[in-house]
N, C-alpha and C positions, 0 to 999 in steps of 0.2 A: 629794770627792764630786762638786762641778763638775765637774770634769776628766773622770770616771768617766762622768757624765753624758753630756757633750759627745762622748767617745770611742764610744758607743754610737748614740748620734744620728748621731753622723756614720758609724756604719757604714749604720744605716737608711739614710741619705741616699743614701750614695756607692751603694745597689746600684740608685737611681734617677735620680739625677743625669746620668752619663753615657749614658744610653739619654733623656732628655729631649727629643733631637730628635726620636725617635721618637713619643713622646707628641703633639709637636705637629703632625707632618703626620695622624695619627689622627685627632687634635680638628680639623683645617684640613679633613681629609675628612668628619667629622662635620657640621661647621659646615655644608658646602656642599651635601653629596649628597645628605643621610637627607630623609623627605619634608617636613620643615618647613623644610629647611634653606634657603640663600639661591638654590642652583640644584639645584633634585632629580630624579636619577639614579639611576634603579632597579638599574642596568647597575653604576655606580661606589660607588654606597652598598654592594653587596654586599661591599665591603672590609671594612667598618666592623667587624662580628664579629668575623669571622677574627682580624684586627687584637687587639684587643680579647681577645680567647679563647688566641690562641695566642703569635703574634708579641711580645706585649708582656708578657706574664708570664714567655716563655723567656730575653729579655732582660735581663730583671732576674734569673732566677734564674741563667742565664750570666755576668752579670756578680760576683753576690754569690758564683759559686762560686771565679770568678780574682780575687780581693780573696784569697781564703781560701787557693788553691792551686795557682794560676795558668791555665793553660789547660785542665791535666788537671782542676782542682777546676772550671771551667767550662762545660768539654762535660758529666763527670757530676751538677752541677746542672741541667742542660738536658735528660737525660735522666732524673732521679728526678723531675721537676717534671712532665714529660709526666702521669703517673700522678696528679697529682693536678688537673690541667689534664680531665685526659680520663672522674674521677671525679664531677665534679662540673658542675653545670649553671651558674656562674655562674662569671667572668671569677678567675682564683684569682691575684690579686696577692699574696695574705696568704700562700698554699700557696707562691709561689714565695720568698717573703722567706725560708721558714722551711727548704726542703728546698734551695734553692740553698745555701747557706753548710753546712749541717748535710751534704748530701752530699760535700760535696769534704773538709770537715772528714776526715770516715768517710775518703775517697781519700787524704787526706794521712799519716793514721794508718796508714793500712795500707801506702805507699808507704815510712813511717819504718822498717816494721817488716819491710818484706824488703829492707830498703837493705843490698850487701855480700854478700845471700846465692843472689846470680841467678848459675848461669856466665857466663863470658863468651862472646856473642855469643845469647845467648838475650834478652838485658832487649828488646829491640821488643817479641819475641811476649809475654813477662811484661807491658810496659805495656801493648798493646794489649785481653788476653784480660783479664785483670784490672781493666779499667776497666769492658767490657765487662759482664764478669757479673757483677759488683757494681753497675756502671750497671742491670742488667734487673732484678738483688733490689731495690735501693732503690725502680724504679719501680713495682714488682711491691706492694713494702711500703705507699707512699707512695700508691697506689689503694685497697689496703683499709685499711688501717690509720689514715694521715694526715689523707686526706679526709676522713674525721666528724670526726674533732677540729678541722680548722680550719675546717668548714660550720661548726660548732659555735661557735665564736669569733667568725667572722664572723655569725653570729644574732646572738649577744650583743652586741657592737659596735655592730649596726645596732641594735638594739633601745635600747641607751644612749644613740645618737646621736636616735632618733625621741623618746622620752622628753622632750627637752631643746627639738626641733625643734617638736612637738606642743604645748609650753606654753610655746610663746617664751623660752625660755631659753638658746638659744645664742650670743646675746649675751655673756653671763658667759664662754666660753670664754675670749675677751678676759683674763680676769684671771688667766689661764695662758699665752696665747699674748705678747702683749707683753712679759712678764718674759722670757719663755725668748729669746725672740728677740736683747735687748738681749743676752744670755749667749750668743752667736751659736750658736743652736741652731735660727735661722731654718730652714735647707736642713732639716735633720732631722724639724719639724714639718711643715712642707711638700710635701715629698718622700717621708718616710719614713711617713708618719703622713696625710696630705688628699687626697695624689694618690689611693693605692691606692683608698681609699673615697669619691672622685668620681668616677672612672672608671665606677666601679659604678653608681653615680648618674646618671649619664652613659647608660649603657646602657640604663637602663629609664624616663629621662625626658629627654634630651636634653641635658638641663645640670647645673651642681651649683654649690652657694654652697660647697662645700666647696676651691674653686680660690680663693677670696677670702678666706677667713679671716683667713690671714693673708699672702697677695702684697697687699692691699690698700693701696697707696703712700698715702694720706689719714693717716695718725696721724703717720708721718713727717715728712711735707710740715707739717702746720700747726707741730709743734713747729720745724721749721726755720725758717720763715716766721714765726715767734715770734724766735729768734732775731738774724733780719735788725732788727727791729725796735726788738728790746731785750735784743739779746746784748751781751755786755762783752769787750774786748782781740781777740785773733784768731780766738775761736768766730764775733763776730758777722764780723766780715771775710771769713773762711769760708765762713758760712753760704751767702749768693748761692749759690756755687758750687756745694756739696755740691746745693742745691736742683734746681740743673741736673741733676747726675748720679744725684739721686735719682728723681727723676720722670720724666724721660726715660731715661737709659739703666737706671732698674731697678735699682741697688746698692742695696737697702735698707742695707746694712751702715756706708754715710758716715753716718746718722744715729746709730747707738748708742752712738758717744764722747760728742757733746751731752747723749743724758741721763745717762752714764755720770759727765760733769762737776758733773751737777746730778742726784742720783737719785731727787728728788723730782717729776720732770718725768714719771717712768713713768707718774704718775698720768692725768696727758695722753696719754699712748699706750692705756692702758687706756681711758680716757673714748672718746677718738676711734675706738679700735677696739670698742668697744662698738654705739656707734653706729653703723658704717659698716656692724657686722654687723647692725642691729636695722632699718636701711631698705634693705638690700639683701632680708633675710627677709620685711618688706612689700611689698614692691616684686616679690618672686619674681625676683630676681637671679641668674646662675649665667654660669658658663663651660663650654666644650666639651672644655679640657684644661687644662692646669698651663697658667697664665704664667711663664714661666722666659726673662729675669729679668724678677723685678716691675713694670715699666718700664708708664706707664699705656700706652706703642702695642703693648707686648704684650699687655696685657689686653686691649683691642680689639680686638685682631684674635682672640682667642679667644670672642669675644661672640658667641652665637648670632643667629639675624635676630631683629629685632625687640629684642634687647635689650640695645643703648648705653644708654639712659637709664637704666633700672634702676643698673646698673652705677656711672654716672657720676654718679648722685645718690648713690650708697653712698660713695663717695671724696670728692664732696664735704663731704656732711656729714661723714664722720670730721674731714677738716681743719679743718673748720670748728670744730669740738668743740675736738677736739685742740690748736688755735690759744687758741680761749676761754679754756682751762685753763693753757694754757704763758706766753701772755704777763703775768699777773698773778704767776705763781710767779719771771718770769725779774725782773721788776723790780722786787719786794719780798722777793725770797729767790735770787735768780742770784748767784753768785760770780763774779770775776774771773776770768778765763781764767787770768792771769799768777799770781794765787795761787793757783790751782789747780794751777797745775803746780809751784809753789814748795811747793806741801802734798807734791803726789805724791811730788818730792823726797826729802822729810824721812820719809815714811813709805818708802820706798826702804831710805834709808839704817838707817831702825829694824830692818826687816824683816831688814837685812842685818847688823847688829849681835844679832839673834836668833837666825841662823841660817836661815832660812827665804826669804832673796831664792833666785830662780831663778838656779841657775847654769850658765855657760855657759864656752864656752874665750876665753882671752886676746885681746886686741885683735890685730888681726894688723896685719902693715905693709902698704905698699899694694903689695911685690914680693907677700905670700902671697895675695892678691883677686883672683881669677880667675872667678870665678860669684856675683851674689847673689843668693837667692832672696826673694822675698816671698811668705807663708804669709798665707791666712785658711782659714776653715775649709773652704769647697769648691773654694778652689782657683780657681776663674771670676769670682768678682766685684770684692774691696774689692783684693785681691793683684792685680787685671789692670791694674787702676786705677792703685797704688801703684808697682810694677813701670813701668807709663807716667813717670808723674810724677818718680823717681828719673833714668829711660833718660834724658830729657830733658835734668836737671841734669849727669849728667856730661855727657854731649853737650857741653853751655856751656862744662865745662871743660876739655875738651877732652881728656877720658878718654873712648876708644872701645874699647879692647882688651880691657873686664871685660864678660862677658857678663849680662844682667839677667832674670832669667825668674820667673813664678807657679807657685807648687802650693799641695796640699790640707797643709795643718798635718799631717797626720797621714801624709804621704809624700811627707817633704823627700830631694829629690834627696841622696845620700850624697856626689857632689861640690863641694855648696855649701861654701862658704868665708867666707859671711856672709850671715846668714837676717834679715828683717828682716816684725816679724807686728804685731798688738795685744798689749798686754802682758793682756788675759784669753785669750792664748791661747799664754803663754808658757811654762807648764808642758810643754805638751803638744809645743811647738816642740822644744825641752831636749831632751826624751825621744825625738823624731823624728831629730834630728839634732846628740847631744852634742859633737861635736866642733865644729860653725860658728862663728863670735861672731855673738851674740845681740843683733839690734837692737830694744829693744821701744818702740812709740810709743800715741801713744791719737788721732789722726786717718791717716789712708790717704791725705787729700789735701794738707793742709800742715801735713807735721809737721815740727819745727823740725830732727829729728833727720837728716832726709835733708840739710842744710846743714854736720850735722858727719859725717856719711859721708863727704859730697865732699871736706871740709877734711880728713878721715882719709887718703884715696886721692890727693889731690895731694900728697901728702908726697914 
């Protein structure tokens, strides 16, 4: 059901992920031109709709239609989506999540289904006319039909998130967004789920708390900083580090092996995410676009004028919180690092004695290692990190001839020849690409297992 889970989020995710730079020069035009902004431009803020209305919903439904069917599933999600873009008076991210995949889908079915029965030298005019006039029904559909059903969703949505907003209780989100997260279903909630309805947010008030939710680095940072202080074996040795690249460069993902070692520490993430969310809502706290990646100088520079402090009291207190809670749990109930990993071990080998460990192909020799990949979920963060940190080690050893590169879990290059991810996201690896040997570890920065890779590959 994880797994099921994860694979869905990450489709959310991935049809917003990759257009993200988009999102931020929007919010950077935001931030600067509209009339409250830091320098305003009646001339340059005219971007900001348009933006907003066309460019950034076509993208995403362009994107979600080549995930599904490649170029052809692309341009005809781009073109079913106009229709519901052009129905409707507010910015239609949700219409585009739903008709970009769902129209190319319709294009692939129908492309299965006269595969074989085109003469030869006619398939151009067949692909061309056929994308065409099924591109104008869907859009034609997708204007009457689509549109009320997703204004209709989108009311309800807003209307559940005002609910909760109205009585101060989006706080509690918290006790849903930090569990999912540690289950790296970060991108997915963020991406797939805060962006679309802040933007919105965005449009009709200039900013939204809905960008902080959960990019907000504060629950992270204290339980790490807990760590430092009263971590055990090479979590705390670690920790520093992760600190560095969590706060600054933005990978929320180094922190969720920490509490994944101790998983009573979530409590701490929910505590501090509660909070961060509870004086940011005082405080009328908000961003101009997604922070991608979480990195507190990404957040800032998404901060509208006038408001760092909000912001940076919201992150502080989480940590602070989130600190409160982790350091008492780390030194009256913290495990050993070294037993921890002696636990994982043994539960390993049970799992594999049940049937049920993930399987993968045989170890290869270090003549068959021509590519390794390292997989996290989107592909950009904990794997860009990982992938660094590996490049390095053989470097030292003076292995340059194996190529080291990152992607998304869920679309591992088919020439890797050794995938190396988190072991919650090993199922999903397996299934992406059976044939690799399967490295699984539980930190991205010093896992002990990249020291037996090298010792694998100098052989």
């Amino acid at each position: 059901m994880k797994e099921k889970i994860q694979v869905m989020g990450r489709f959310l995710s991935g049809m917003v992920m990759p257009v993200i730079g988009a999102f931020i020069a929007w919010g950077l035009i935001t931030a600067l031109f509209i009339e409250t902004g830091w320098a305003p431009n009646e001339r340059l803020a005219a971007l900001v709709s348009p933006m907003s209305t066309f460019l950034l919903p076509l993208l995403i439904a362009y994107t979600g239609g080549k995930m599904v069917h490649g170029e052809r599933g692309g341009v005809i999600g781009a073109i079913a989506t106009m229709g519901v873009i052009v129905g409707a008076d507010i910015p239609m991210f949700m219409g585009a999540m739903i008709m970009g995949p769902l129209s190319a889908w319709i294009m692939k079915k129908f492309d299965q289904a006269i595969e074989g029965k085109v003469k030869a030298g006619f398939e151009m005019l067949v692909n061309n006319f056929s994308l065409g006039i099924l591109g104008a029904i869907l859009a034609a559909v997708a204007l009457l039909g689509v549109t009320p059903l997703v204004e209709m969703l989108n009311s309800a949505m807003e209307a559940g998130v005002n609910f909760f907003v109205q009585r101060g209780l989006l706080p509690l989100a918290s006790i849903l967004i930090e569990p999912a997260k540690v289950l790296f279903l970060n991108n997915a909630i963020n991406h797939g789920i805060f962006s679309p309805m802040g933007i919105q947010q965005v449009e009709e008030v200039g900013k939204s708390i809905f960008f902080l939710l959960e990019a907000n680095p504060g629950p992270g940072l204290g339980i790490l900083l807990a760590y430092c202080l009263a971590g055990k074996g090479s979590a705390k040795s670690s920790a520093p580090g992760a600190v560095v690249i969590h706060f600054l460069g933005g990978i929320h993902e180094i922190y969720f092996p920490y509490i994944l070692m101790n998983p009573v520490l979530i409590l701490a993430a929910i505590a501090g995410g509660a909070t961060g969310v509870f004086v940011n809502s005082m405080l009328g706290a908000g961003l101009t676009a997604p922070a991608s990646p979480g990195s507190i100088i990404a957040i800032l520079a998404m901060c509208p004028k006038g408001g760092y402090l909000p912001v940076l009291a919201g992150v502080a207190a989480a940590t602070i919180v989130s600190f409160a809670v982790a350091l008492p749990i780390l030194k009256f109930a913290g495990k050993d690092a070294d037993l921890e990993e002696s636990q994982k071990k043994v539960s390993d080998m049970k799992a594999e004695s049940k049937g049920t460990k993930v399987e993968t192909a045989e170890v290869k020799s270090a003549s068959e290692v021509h590519k390794i990949v390292f997989a996290c979920d989107a592909g950009m963060g904990s794997s860009a990190m990982g992938a660094t940190v590996l490049r390095k080690k053989l470097k030292e050893a003076g292995i340059e001839d194996i190529e080291v590169v990152h992607a998304p879990v869920s679309s591992i290059p088919a020439d890797a020849d050794m995938v190396v991810t988190h072991n919650e996201l090993g199922e999903r690896a397996a299934h992406s690409n059976p044939n690799a040997q399967l490295v699984l570890i539980q930190n991205f920065l010093g896992a002990p297992e990249y020291d037996e890779v090298v010792a694998q590959l100098s052989k």
